[in-house]
C-alpha angles and dihedrals in degrees: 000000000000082000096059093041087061095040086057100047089054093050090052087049099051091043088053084046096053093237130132110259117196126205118190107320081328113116109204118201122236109266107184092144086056096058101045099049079061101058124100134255107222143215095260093035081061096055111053079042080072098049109097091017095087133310110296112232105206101181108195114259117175099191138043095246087050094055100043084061091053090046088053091051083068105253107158088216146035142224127210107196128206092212093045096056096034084051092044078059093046088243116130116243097263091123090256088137113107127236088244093065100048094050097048085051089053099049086053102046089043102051087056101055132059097208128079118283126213118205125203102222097182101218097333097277101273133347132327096296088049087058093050088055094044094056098053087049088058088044083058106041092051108256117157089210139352124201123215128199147216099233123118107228138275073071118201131213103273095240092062137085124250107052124144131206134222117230114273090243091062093043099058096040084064097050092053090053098048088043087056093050088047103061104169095313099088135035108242110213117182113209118197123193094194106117092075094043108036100012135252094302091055100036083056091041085060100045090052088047088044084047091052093051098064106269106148086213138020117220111205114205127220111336118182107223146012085256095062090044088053090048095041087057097044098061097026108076104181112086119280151229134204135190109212086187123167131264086007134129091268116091120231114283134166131233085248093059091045089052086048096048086056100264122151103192127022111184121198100208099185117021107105092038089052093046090043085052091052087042101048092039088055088052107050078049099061091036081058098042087047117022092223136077097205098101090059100041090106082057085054122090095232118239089257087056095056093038097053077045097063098024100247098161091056087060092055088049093050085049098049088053099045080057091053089053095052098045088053089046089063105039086058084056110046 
């Protein structure tokens, strides 16, 4: 058996390579076309598929059924929001979620979705070398890009006072690091912070450095008008993202203005998560006030609704005919 595995993994290898394998007396063609025509697009390949074709809307989900309904409302990519996971575990956004966590979110979220995820990964969880860990743990876990920024921990939400920035030098050191683990297996997205903190022109003078250093897009942080995007994309040339977030520094914008200011990807973090808290504290409200949920069944996605939304009834086929094998199994062997 362990001689026809490897039998078959070199005749897979001379075929790729173009080259005549032979087995036995037998002489087999190249077939390079046919192996390409076998490898697999991923997540990352599909996303940068999506840059130039349109803006990408990402809109924030924090949890797989929530992304699978995002992904159902059509959004050709996904976000998958820092603050939106640390406040899900009632933890402020100060990057005191572990690598671990995330990873294990994303590995859930991404295994239940079909479109690009993009993972906030705070400041890479550590130095260079953490970066470079953390990259081939998002690799693992399926996202289609991570983005990475130049904050000290503890890190703060970029629309609020008090952040702090590492020096250029160790920025892009960690860029480079977690570049060289990608590949091109992940999207790089380099997030600065600098605008509150050194102003526009440094904030600019960082993106082009984090550019040159090999980031595939730059992430500015909480500008302040549509003046300071247009100028942001004028003298930034790499592709860029922007967070159109609520109650922020940044005023209200649609996709269609970011798309007209020169932006690739605008991603909304919180939005669902701050709509499901309103919604879910109303309605523990009313279930106190009246001690019965009837008056707001109409507000309420039915049991069929979320179970045509994760398949259920798919896992009870696939049960049924596992039960159907066995039993013919052993009727076979009786």
């Amino acid at each position: 058996m362990r001689d026809e595995v490897e039998h078959g993994v070199n005749l897979f290898s001379a075929r790729f390579n173009g080259d005549v394998a032979r087995s036995g007396d037998k002489h087999i063609a190249p077939a390079r076309s046919v192996v390409a025509r076998l490898v697999l697009v991923t997540k990352a390949d599909a996303l940068r598929r999506l840059i130039g074709k349109g803006i990408v809307v990402a809109p924030g989900v924090f949890s797989p059924s929530v992304a699978k309904l995002a992904e159902k409302a059509g959004f050709r990519a996904l976000y998958f929001s820092g603050a939106g996971f640390s406040n899900l575990l009632a933890l402020p956004d100060l990057g005191i979620t572990t690598l671990t966590e995330v990873a294990q979110a994303t590995r859930q979220i991404a295994s239940q979705i079909s479109v690009p995820l993009i993972v906030d990964a705070d400041t890479g969880f550590g130095e260079a070398l953490n970066v470079a860990r953390t990259v081939q743990e998002m690799k693992g876990a399926g996202a289609a890009a991570i983005h990475i920024e130049d904050q000290v921990l503890p890190k703060r939400c970029g629309h609020l006072e008090g952040k702090e920035l590492v020096d250029v030098d160790e920025m892009v050191k960690k860029i480079v690091a977690g570049k060289e683990a990608a590949g091109k297996d992940l999207v790089i997205i380099a997030r600065t912070d600098a605008r509150t903190v050194e102003g526009l022109d440094a904030a600019i003078e960082r993106a082009v450095d984090y550019s040159k250093a090999g980031a595939d897009m730059i992430f500015p942080e909480a500008l302040e008008s549509p003046d300071e995007f247009r100028e942001f994309r004028r003298r930034v040339g790499a592709p860029l993202m922007a967070n159109m977030t609520e109650f922020g520094r940044t005023p209200y914008m649609t996709a269609k203005e970011f798309e007209e200011l020169g932006y690739e990807v605008v991603i909304f973090p919180v939005t669902a998560f701050r709509a499901m808290m309103k919604a879910v504290k109303e309605t523990f409200a009313q279930l106190k006030a009246e001690g019965t949920q009837k008056m707001m069944l109409e507000s309420l996605m039915s049991r069929k609704e979320f179970y045509d939304l994760i398949g259920y009834y798919r896992y009870e086929e696939e049960d049924a005919r596992a039960l159907r094998t066995a039993k013919r199994i052993r009727r076979r062997n009786r």
